[in-house]
C-alpha positions as CSV (number, residue, x, y, z in Angstrom):
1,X,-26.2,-30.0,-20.4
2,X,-27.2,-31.7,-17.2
3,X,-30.4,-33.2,-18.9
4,X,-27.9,-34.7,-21.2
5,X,-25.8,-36.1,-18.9
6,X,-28.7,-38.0,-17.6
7,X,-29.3,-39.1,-21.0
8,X,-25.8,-40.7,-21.3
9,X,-26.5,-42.3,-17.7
10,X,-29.3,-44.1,-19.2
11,X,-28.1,-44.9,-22.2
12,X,-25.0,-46.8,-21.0
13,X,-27.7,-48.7,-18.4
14,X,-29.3,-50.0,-21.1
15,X,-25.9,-50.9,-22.4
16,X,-25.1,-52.8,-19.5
17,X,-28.3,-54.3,-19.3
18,X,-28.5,-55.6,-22.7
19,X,-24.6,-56.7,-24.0
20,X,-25.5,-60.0,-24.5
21,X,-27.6,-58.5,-27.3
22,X,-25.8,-55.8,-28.6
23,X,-22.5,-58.0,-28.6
24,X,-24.1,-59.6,-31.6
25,X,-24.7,-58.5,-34.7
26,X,-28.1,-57.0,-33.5
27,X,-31.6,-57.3,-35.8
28,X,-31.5,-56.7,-39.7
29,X,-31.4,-53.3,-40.2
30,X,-32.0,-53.3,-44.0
31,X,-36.1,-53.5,-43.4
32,X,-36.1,-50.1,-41.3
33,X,-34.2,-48.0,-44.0
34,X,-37.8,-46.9,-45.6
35,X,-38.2,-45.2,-42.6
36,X,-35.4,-42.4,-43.2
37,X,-38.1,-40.1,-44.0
38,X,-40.7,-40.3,-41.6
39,X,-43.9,-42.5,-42.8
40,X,-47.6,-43.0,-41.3
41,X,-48.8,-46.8,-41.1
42,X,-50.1,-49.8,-39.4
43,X,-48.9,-51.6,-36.6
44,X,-51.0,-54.9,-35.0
45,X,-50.6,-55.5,-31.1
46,X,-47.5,-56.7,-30.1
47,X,-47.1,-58.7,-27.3
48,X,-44.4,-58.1,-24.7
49,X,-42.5,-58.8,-21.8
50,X,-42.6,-55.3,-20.2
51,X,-41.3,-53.5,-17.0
52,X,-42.7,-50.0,-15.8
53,X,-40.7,-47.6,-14.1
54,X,-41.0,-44.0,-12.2
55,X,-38.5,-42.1,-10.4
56,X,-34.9,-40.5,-11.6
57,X,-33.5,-41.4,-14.4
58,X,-30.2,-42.7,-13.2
59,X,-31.0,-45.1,-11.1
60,X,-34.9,-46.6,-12.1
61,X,-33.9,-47.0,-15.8
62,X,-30.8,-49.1,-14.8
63,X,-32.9,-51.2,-12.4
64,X,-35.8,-51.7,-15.0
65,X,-33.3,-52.6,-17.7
66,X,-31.8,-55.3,-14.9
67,X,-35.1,-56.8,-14.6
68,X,-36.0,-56.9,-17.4
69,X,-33.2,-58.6,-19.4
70,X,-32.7,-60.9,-16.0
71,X,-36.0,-62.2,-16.6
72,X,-36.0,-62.5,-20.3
73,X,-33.0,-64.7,-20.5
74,X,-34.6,-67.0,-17.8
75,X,-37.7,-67.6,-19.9
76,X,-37.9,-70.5,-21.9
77,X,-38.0,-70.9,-25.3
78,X,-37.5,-67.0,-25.7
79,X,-35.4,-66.1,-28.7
80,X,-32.2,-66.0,-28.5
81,X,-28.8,-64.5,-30.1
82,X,-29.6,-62.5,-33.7
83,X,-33.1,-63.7,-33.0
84,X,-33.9,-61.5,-30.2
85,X,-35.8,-58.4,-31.0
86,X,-34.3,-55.4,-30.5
87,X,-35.4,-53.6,-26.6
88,X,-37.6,-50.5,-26.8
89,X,-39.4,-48.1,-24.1
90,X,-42.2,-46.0,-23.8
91,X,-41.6,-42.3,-22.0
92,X,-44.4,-41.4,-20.7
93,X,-43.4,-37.4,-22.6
94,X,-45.8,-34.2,-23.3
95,X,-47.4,-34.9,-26.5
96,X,-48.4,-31.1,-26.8
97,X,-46.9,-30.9,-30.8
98,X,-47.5,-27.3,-30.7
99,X,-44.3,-27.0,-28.2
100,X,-40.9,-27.3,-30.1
101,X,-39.9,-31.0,-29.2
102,X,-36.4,-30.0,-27.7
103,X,-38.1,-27.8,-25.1
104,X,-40.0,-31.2,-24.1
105,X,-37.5,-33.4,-23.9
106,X,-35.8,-31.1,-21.7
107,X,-38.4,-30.9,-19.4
108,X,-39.3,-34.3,-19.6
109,X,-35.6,-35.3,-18.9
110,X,-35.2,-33.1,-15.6
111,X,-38.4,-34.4,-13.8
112,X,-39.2,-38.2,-12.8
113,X,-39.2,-40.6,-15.4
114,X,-42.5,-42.6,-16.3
115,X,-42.7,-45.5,-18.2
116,X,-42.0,-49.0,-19.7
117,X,-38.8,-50.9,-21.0
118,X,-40.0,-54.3,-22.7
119,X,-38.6,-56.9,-25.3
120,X,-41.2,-58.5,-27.7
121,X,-41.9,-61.9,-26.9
122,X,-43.8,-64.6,-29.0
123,X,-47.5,-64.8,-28.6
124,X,-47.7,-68.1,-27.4
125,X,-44.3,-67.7,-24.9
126,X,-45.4,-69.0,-21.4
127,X,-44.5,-66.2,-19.0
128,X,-44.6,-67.4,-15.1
129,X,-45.1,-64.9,-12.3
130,X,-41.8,-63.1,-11.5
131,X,-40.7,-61.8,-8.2
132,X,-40.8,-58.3,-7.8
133,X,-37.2,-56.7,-7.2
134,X,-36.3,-54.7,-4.1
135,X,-37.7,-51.4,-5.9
136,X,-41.0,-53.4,-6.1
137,X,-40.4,-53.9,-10.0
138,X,-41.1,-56.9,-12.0
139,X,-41.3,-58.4,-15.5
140,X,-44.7,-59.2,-16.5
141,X,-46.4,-60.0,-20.2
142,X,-48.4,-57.2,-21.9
143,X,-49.8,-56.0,-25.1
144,X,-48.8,-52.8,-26.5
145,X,-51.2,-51.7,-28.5
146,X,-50.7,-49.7,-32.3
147,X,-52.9,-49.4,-35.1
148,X,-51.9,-46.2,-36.9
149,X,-48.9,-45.1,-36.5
150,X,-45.8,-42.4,-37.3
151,X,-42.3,-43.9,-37.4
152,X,-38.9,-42.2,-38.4
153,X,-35.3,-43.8,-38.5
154,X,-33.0,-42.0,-36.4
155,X,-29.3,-42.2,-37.7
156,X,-26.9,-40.8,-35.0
157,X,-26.4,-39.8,-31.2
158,X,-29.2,-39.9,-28.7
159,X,-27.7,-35.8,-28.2
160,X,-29.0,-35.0,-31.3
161,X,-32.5,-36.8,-31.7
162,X,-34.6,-33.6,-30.9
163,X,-34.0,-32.5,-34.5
164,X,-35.0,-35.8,-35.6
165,X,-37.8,-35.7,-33.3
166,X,-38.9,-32.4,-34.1
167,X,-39.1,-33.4,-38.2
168,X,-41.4,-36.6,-37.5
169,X,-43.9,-34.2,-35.4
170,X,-44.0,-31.3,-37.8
171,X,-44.9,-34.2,-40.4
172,X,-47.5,-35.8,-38.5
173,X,-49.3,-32.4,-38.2
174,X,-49.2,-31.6,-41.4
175,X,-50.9,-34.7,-42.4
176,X,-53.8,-33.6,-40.4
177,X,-52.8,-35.9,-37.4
178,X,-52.2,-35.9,-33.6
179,X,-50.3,-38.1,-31.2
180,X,-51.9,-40.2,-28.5
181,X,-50.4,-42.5,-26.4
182,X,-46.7,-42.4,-25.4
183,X,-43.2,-41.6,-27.0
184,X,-41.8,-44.8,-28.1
185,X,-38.0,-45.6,-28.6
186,X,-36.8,-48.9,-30.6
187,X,-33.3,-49.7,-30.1
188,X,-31.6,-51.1,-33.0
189,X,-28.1,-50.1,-32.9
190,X,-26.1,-48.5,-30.0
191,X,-24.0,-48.9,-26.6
192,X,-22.3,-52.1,-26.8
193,X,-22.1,-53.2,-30.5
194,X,-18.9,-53.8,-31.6
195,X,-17.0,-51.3,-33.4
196,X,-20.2,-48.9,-33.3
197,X,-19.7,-45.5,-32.5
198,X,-22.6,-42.8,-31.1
199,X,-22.8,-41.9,-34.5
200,X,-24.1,-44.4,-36.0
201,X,-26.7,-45.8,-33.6
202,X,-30.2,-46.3,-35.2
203,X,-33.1,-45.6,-32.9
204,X,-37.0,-46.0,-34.3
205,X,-39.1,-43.0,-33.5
206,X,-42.6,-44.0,-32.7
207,X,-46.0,-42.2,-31.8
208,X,-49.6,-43.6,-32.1
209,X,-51.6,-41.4,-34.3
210,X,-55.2,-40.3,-34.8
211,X,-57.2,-37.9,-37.1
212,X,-57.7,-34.6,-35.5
């Protein structure tokens, strides 16, 4: 349970850090419905504003979520309101698919957290150098790169992705696939919507894939 705890920490952090987002009416969520069964694809490079993190979960998520929204908003001509894309991070979590994905997360959640927190930008969005914040962290343009990829639509609390989780992994393997990279979260729906309860957030599940 205390793993879980930590989990809710971090969730409401992002809520903090992004209400001005979830306020509104948040992205159009009728494109993502195909991905209530989980489905292999292609994904280009995206190009984002991203801000890395390492160390416990309750207090360098928060500050990384801080950053990053702080310097978002104070970019020019990024998009604003509905037009926003919705935040998403990368955990840097054991991709060993043979171990049951709950047992991960668990572990994953009770040691330091490693990763990225980053909003999509446009490709040809000017990003100045940023000053680093007093944990040394900054916002800084990157490209996350894709090609193929796995995807599920998760459709309730963040308590009870590991069953969602655990059904996108047992499909990748069975298409003869493995996951590279990192776990990737894209946050459609949650903390800080209006009239939106934990049971109806919708979170994209995302790995990189390969061919065994």
């Amino acid at each position: 349970m205390k793993a879980w705890l930590i989990v809710l920490i971090v969730i409401g952090a992002v809520a903090l850090a992004s209400a001005a987002y979830f306020l509104l009416k948040g992205p159009d969520l009728r494109s993502y419905l195909v991905l209530a069964e989980p489905r292999i694809g292609h994904r280009p490079p995206e190009r984002v504003l991203e801000v890395k993190f390492s160390g416990p979960a309750e207090t360098e998520i928060k500050a990384a979520y801080g950053v990053l929204f702080k310097s978002y908003y104070s970019l020019k001509g990024a998009p604003k309101g509905p037009a926003m894309r919705p935040p998403k991070a990368r955990y840097q979590l054991n991709l060993d698919l043979s171990v049951p994905a709950g047992k991960r997360l668990m572990d994953f959640q009770s040691g330091s957290w490693k990763g990225e927190v980053a909003i999509p930008i446009p490709e040809s969005l000017i990003v100045t150098e940023q000053t680093p914040n007093a944990k040394g962290m900054l916002a800084e343009a990157a490209t996350w790169e894709y090609g193929e990829v796995a995807e599920i639509l998760h459709h309730g609390s963040y308590e009870s992705e590991p069953t969602t989780i655990q059904k996108l992994e047992d499909f990748i393997m069975e298409k003869g696939y493995k996951a590279i990279g990192d776990h990737e979260e894209e946050y459609l729906k949650g903390p800080g919507m209006l009239f939106v309860s934990p049971k109806d957030y919708w979170t994209v599940i995302r790995y990189r894939i390969e061919a065994k």
